[in-house]
C-alpha positions in Angstrom: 16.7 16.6 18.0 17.7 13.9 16.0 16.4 10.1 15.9 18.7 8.0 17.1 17.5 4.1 17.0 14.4 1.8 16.7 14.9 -1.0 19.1 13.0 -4.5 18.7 12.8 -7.4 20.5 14.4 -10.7 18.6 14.2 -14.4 19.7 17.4 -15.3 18.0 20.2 -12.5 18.4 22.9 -15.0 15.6 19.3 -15.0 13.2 18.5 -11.4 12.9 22.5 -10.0 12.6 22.2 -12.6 10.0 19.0 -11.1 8.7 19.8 -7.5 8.9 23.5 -8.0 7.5 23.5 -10.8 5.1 19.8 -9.9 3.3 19.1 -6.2 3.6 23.6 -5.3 4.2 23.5 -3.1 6.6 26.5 -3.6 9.5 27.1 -4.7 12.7 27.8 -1.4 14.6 28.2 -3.0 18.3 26.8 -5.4 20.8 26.8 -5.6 24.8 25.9 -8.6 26.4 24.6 -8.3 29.8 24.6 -11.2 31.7 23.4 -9.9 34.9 20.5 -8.1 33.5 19.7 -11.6 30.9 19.9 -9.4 27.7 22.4 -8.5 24.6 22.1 -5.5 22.4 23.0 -5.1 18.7 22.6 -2.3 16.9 22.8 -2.5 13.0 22.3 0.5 10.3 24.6 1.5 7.2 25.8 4.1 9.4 26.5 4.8 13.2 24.9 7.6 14.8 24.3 10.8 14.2 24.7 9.9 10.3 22.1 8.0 10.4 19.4 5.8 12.8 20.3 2.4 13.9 18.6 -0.6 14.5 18.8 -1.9 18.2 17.9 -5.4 18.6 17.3 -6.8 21.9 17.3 -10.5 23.1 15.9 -11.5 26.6 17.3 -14.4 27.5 15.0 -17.1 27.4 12.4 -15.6 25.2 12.3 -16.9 21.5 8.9 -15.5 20.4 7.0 -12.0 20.7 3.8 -11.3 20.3 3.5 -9.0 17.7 0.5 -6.8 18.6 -1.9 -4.4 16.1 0.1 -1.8 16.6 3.3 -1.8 14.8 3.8 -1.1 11.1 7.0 -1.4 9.7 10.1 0.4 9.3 10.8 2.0 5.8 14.6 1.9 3.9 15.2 3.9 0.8 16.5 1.7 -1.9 17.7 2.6 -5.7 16.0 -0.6 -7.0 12.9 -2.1 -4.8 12.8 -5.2 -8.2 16.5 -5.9 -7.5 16.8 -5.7 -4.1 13.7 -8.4 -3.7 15.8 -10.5 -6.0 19.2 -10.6 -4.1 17.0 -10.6 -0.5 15.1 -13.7 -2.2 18.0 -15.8 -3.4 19.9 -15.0 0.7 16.8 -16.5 2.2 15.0 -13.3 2.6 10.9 -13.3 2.3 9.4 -10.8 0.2 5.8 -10.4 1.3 5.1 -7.7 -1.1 6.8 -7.9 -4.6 8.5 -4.8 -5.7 5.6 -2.5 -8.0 3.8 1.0 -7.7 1.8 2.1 -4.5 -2.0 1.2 -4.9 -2.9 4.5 -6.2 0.3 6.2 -7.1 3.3 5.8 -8.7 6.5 5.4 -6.0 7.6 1.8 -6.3 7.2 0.1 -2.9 8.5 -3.3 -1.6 7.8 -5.4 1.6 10.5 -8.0 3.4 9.8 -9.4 6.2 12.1 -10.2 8.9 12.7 -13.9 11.0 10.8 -12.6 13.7 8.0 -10.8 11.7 8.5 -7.4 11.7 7.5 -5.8 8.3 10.5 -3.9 6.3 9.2 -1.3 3.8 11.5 -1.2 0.8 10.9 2.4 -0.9 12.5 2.7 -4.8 14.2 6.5 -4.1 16.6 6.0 -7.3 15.7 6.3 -11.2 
């Protein structure tokens, strides 16, 4: 078995490509619009499946705002450098939540973006 995507629902389909492209550089892998059913699909990632898990976001036509619920975390990316990556998401309109600096009570270096619709992005330092 292998994961395959995380799908979440956007109120601005232009917005989050922008988001997920411009600020954290992942790519546009493919979008379907369908009219008859009143959604489009993107799917972003730095790779397409199976290399890696995408991103599908979904837009209901007519819906510009989700509730968010207590239930959702956030989805994690492994970065070489959580400081730098806050600093270019910052200056392409990105908002950090949590600066870049070690786990309460441990040492891996942890970051927190938060995307235009309010879904929480852990950034995790993996490089030296």
């Amino acid at each position: 078995m292998r994961l395959l995507h995380t799908m979440l629902r956007v109120g601005d389909m232009q917005r989050s490509i922008d988001f997920y492209t411009k600020v954290l550089g992942m790519k546009l892998l493919r979008t379907t619009d369908r009219p008859d059913q009143q959604y489009t699909l993107a799917f972003v990632g730095y790779e397409s499946n199976p290399e890696q898990a995408e991103i599908e976001l979904t837009y209901n036509y007519g819906v510009d705002k989700y509730e968010m619920g207590s239930a959702y975390g956030h989805i994690a990316i492994g970065v070489d450098d959580a400081y730098k990556m806050c600093a270019e998401a910052k200056a392409k309109g990105g908002n950090v939540t949590r600066e870049a600096g070690p786990v309460k009570g441990g040492s891996t270096v942890i970051a927190f973006i938060t995307d235009p619709d309010g879904y929480k992005i852990e950034l995790i330092q993996r490089g030296t």
